[in-house]
C-alpha positions as CSV (number, residue, x, y, z in Angstrom):
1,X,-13.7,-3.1,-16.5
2,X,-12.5,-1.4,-13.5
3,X,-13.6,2.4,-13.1
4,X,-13.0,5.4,-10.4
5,X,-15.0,8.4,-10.6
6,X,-14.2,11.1,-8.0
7,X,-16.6,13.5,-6.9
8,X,-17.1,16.4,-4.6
9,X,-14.3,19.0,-5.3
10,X,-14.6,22.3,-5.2
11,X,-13.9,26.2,-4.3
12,X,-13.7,26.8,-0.4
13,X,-12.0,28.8,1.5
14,X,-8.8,28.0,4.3
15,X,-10.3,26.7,7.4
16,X,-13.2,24.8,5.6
17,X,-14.1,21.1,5.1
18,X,-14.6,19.1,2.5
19,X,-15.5,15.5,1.8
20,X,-14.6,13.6,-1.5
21,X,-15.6,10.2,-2.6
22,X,-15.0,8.0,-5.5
23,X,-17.7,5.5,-6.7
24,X,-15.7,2.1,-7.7
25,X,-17.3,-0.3,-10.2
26,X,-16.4,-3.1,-12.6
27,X,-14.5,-5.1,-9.0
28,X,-14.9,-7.0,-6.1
29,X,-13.8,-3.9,-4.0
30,X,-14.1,-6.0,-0.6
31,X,-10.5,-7.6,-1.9
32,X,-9.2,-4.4,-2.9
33,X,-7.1,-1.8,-1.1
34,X,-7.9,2.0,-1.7
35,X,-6.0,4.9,-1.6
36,X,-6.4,9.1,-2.3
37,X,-3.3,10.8,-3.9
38,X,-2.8,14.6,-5.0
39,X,-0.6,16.3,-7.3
40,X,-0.3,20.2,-7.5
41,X,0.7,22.0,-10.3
42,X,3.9,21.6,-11.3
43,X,5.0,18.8,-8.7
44,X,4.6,14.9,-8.3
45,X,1.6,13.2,-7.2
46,X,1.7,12.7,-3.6
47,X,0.0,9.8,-1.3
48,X,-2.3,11.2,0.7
49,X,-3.9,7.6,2.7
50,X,-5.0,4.2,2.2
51,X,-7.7,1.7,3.2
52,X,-7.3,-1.9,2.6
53,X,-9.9,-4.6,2.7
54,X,-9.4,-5.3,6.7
55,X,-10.1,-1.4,7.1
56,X,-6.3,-0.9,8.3
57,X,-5.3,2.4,7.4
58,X,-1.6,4.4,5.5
59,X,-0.9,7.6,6.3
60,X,0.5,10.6,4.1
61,X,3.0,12.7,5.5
62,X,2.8,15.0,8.4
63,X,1.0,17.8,6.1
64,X,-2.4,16.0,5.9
65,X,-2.1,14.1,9.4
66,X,-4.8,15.2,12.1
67,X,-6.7,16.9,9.3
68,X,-7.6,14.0,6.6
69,X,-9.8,11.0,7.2
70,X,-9.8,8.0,4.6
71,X,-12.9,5.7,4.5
72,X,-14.4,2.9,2.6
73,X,-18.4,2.0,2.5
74,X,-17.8,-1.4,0.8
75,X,-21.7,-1.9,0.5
76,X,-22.1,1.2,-1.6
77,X,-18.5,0.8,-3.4
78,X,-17.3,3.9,-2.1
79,X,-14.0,5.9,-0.7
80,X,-14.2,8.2,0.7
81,X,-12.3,11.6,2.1
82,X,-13.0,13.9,5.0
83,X,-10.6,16.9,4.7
84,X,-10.4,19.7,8.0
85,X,-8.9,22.5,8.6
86,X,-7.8,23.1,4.3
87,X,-5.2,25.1,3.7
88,X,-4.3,27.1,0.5
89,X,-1.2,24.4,0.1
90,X,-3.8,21.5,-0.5
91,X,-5.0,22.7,-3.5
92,X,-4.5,19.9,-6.1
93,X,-6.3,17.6,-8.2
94,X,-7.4,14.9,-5.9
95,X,-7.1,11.0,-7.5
96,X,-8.3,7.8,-5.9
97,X,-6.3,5.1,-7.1
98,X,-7.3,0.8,-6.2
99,X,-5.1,-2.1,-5.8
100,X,-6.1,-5.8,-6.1
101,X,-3.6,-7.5,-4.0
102,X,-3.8,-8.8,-0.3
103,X,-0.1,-6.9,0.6
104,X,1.2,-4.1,2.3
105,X,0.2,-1.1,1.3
106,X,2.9,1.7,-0.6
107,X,2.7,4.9,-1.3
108,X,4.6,4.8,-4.6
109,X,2.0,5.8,-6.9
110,X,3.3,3.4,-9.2
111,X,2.7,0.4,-7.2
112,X,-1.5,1.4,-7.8
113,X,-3.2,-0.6,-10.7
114,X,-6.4,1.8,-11.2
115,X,-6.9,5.5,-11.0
116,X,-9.5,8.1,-11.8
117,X,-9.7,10.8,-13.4
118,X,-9.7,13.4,-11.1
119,X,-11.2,16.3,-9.0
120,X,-9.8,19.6,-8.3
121,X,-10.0,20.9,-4.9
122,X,-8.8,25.2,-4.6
123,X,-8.5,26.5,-1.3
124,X,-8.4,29.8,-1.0
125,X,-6.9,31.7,1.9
């Protein structure tokens, strides 16, 4: 059985950094693309960026570009996410989300076959 667990959200304030990860078990993760969403209260999750199994990277949009950094450790099973710079508007609930498929990558959240449960990043400003 496939599971996600997130880790490593927090409090912090604007300007800080933060780095989440998400321990993947119960898969061959080498064959699987990875991905980090975000949904804020009150609005729709949002694709922040992807990883697949050759290490080729997605994109967000332009809000999370420069400052957020996707990357796998396939020997430890692990995704992670290196956000600069936060602002106050990246406060969400930060999911990782995996797909088992060898195609291109979309951000539709419903194209994603696994998710976990969750961290909450705040930024305060």
């Amino acid at each position: 059985q496939v599971r996600l667990v997130e880790s490593g959200g927090g409090l912090v304030q604007a300007g800080d950094s933060l780095k989440l990860s998400c321990a993947a078990s119960g898969g061959d993760f080498r064959d699987a693309t990875m991905s980090w969403f975000r949904q804020a209260p009150g609005k729709e999750r949002e694709f922040v960026g992807a990883i697949n199994w050759l290490g080729g990277k997605l994109s967000g949009d332009d809000s999370a570009k420069g400052r957020f950094t996707v990357s796998r450790d396939d020997a430890e099973n692990t995704l992670h996410l290196q956000m600069n710079n936060l602002k106050p508007e990246d406060t969400a609930v930060y999911y990782c989300a995996a797909k088992f498929a060898r195609s291109a990558t979309r951000r539709s959240a419903a194209w994603w076959d696994y998710w976990g449960q969750g961290t909450q990043v705040t930024v305060s400003s």
